[in-house]
C-alpha positions in Angstrom: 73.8 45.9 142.7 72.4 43.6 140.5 75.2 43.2 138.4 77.2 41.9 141.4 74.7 39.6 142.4 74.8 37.3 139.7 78.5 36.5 139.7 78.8 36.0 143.4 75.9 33.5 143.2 77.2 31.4 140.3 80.6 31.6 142.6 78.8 30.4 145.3 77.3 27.5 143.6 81.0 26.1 141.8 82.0 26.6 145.6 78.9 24.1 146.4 79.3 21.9 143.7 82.7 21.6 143.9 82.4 20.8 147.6 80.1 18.3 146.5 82.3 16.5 144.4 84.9 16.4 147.0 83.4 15.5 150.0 79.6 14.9 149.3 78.4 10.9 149.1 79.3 10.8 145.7 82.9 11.9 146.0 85.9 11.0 143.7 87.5 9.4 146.9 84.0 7.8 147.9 83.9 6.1 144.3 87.0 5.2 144.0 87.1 3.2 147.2 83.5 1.6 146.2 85.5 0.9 142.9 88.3 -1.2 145.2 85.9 -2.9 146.7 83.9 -3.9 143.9 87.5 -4.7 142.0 88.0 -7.3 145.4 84.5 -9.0 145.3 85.2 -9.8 141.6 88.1 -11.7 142.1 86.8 -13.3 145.2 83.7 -14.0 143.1 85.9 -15.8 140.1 87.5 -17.6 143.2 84.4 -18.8 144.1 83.7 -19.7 140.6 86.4 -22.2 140.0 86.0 -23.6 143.3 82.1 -24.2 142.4 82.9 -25.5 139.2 85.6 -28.5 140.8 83.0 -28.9 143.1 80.6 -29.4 140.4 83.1 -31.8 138.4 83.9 -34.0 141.4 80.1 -34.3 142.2 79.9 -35.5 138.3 82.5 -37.7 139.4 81.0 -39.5 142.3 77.5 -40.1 140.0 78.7 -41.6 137.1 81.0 -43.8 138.7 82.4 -45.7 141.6 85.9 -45.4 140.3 86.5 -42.2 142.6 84.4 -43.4 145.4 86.8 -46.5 145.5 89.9 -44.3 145.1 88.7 -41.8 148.0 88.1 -44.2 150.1 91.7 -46.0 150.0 93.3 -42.6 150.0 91.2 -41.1 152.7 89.9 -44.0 154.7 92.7 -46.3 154.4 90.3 -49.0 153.1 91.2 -52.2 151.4 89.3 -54.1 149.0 88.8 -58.3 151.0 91.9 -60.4 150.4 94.2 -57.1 149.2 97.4 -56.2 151.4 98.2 -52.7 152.0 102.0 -52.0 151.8 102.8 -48.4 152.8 106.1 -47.1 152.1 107.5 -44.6 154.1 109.7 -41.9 152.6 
């Protein structure tokens, strides 16, 4: 009786464990999705990055000198400097 006892239980808990690794929170399909995600936040993250980092550059930009300010604001704004013409050409 005894000698039956031990296989069934060690069968019993591969069954278990193998269960586990299936379909328990730790799963191979669980971690793989968490892996996808994580995979999408990185490149969202590096995305994020390089916007940051042009951010960073324009805001460099706009301290050290008015040269951009000026430009934005004839690009953007439409301004004009006092006694300049505008001349638009239209494509």
């Amino acid at each position: 009786m005894r000698n039956r006892f031990v296989p069934a239980a060690l069968i019993t808990l591969l069954v278990i464990l193998h269960g586990q690794l299936w379909f328990g929170r730790g799963s191979v399909p669980s971690v793989a999705k968490l892996q996808e995600q994580l995979d999408k936040q990185k490149r969202s993250n590096a995305q994020a990055l390089l916007a940051n980092e042009r951010l960073n550059a324009e805001i460099h930009d706009l301290q050290e000198g008015l040269e951009i300010v000026e430009e934005r604001a004839r690009s953007e704004l439409g301004m004009v400097r006092t006694n300049e013409i505008l001349v638009q050409i239209a494509k």
